[in-house]
C-alpha positions as CSV (number, residue, x, y, z in Angstrom):
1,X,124.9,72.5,166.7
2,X,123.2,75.4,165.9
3,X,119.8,75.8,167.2
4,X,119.7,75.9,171.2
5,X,116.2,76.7,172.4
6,X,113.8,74.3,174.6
7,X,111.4,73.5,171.7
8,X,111.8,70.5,169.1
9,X,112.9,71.2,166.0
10,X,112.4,68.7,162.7
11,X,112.7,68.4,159.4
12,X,115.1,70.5,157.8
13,X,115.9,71.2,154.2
14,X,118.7,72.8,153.1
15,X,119.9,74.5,149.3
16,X,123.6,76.1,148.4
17,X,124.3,79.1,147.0
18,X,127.9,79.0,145.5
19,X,128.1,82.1,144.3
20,X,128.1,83.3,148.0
21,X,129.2,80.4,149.8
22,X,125.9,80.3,151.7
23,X,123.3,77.6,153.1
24,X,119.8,78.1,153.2
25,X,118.1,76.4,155.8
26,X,114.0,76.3,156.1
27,X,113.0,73.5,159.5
28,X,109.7,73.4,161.6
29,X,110.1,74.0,165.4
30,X,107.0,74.2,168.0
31,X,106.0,77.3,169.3
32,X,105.1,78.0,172.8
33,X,101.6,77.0,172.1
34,X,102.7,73.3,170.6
35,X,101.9,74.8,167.1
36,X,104.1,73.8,164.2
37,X,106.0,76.7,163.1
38,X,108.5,77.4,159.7
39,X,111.7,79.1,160.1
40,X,114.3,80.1,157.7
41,X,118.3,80.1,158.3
42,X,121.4,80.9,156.8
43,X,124.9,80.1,157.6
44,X,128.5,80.2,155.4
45,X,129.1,76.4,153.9
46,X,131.4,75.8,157.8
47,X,128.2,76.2,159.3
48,X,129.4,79.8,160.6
49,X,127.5,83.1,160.9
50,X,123.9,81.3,161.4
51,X,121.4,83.4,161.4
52,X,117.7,82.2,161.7
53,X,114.0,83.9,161.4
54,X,110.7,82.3,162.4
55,X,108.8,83.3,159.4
56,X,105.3,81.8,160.1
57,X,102.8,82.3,163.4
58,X,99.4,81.2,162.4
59,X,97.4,78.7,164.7
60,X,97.6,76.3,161.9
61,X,100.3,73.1,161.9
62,X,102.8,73.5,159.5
63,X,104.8,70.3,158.2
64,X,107.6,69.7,155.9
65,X,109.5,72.6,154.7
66,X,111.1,72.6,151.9
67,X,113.4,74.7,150.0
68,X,115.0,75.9,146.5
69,X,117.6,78.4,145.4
70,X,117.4,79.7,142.1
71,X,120.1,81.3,141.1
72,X,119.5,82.9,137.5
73,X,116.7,85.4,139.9
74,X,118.8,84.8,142.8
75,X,115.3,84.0,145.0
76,X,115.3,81.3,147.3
77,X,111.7,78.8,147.4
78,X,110.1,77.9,150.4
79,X,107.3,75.3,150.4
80,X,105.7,73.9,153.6
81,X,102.3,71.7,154.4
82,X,99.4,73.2,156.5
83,X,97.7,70.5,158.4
84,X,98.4,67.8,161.0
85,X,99.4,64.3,159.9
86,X,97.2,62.6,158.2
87,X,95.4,60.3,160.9
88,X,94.7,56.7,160.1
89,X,90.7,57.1,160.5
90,X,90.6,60.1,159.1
91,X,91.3,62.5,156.8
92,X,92.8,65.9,157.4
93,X,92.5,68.7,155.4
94,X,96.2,69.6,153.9
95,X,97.5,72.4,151.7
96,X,100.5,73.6,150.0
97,X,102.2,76.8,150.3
98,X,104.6,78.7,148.6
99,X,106.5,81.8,149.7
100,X,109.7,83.8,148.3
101,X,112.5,85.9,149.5
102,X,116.0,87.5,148.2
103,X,119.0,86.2,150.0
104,X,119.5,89.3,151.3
105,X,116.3,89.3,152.9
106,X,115.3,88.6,156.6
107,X,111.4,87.7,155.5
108,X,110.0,86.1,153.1
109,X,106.9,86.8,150.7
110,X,104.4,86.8,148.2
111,X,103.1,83.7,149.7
112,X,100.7,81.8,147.9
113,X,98.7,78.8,147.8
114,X,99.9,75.9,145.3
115,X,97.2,73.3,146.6
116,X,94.0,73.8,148.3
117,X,92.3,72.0,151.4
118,X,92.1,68.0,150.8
119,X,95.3,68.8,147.8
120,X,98.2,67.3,149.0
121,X,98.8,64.1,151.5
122,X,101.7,64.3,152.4
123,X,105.1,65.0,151.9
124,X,106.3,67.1,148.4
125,X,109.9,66.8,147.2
126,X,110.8,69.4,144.9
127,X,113.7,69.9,142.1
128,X,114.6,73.5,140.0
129,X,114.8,73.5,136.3
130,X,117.0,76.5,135.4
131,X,117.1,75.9,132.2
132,X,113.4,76.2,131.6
133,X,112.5,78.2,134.9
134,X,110.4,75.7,136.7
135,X,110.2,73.8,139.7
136,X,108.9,70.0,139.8
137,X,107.6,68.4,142.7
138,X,106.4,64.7,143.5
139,X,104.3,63.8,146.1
140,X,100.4,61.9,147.0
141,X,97.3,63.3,146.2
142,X,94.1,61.4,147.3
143,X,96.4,57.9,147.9
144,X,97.9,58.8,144.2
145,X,101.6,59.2,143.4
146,X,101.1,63.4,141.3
147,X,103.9,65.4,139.5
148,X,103.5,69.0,139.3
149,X,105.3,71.7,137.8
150,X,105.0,75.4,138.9
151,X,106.3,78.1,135.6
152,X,108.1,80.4,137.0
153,X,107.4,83.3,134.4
154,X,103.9,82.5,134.3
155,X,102.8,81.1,137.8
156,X,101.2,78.8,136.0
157,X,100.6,75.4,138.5
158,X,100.2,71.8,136.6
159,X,99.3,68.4,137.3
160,X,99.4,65.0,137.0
161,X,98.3,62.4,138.4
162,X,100.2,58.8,137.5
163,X,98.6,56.4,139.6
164,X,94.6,55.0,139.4
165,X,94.7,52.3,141.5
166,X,92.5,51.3,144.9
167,X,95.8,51.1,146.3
168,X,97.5,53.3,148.5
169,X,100.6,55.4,147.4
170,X,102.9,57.5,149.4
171,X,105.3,59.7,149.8
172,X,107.5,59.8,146.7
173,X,110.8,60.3,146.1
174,X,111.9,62.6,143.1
175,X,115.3,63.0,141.0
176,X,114.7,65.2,138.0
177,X,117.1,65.1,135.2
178,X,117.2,68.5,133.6
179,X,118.7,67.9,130.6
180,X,116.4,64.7,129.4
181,X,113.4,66.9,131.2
182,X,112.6,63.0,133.2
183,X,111.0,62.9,136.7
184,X,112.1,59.9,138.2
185,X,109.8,58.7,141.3
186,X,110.3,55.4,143.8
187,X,107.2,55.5,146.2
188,X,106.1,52.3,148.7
189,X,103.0,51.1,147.8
């Protein structure tokens, strides 16, 4: 166990670092005003020496952190939803964010929007490509299954969307395959 205060925590992501025998941790945990909060976390690959920052407190929910360490820049990803679940009679506005920090680092920056209000449904899984500096991501836009990649060199954002049916889409699931550059996806429809 490693987290011991009063207030829920969820969803946690984790990435390794070999080079320094680390984990890097990012998880949501509510605040003392029942807002949705990101924090990051570290620890040796026992689970020793955890060390944890709260790295968001805006009024705004935020939902499924993810993570990615690259280590050819030796920066570690963060990516997290703003929004609340999307409700079954209506639709809440949902973006993507994107913020960066050294390992070294206690807070993270250059934060930046990836996807705007009404951009991203639900949940977006993300791979590195080293080889070509990118990262990948999966996950529903507008009911659709979308693939995205993000240059990092350029900061250049792309998508696509792969589905253009009536029918609903969700949540994806992503393997990427570096060396054949393939996203595979498996989504329920």
């Amino acid at each position: 166990q490693q987290t011991f205060s009063p207030y829920t925590k969820y969803e946690p992501s984790f990435a390794i670092d070999e080079s320094r025998n680390k984990i890097y941790y990012a998880f949501k945990a509510m605040d003392d005003n029942d807002v949705w909060q990101i924090w990051s976390a570290s620890s040796d690959l026992e689970g020793n020496n955890w060390q944890e920052v709260k790295q968001t407190d805006s009024s705004e929910n935020k939902q499924r952190p993810a993570i990615i360490y690259d280590p050819k820049s030796d920066l570690i990803y963060y990516f997290y939803r703003i929004g609340s679940e999307m409700g079954a009679s209506e639709r809440i506005p949902n973006r993507l964010e994107m913020a960066i920090k050294k390992p070294t680092e206690q807070n993270w920056y250059d934060k930046r929007e990836l996807i705007g209000n009404d951009g991203i449904d639900d949940t977006a899984n993300v791979a590195l490509d080293s080889s070509r500096h990118l990262i990948v991501f999966a996950y529903t836009k507008n009911n659709q299954v979308t693939t995205a990649s993000l240059n990092l060199d350029s900061g250049k954002f792309h998508e696509t969307v792969h589905t253009k049916t009536q029918e609903m889409n969700f949540i994806p699931n992503l393997a990427y395959d570096e060396s054949t550059e393939l996203v595979y996806i498996v989504f329920p429809r």
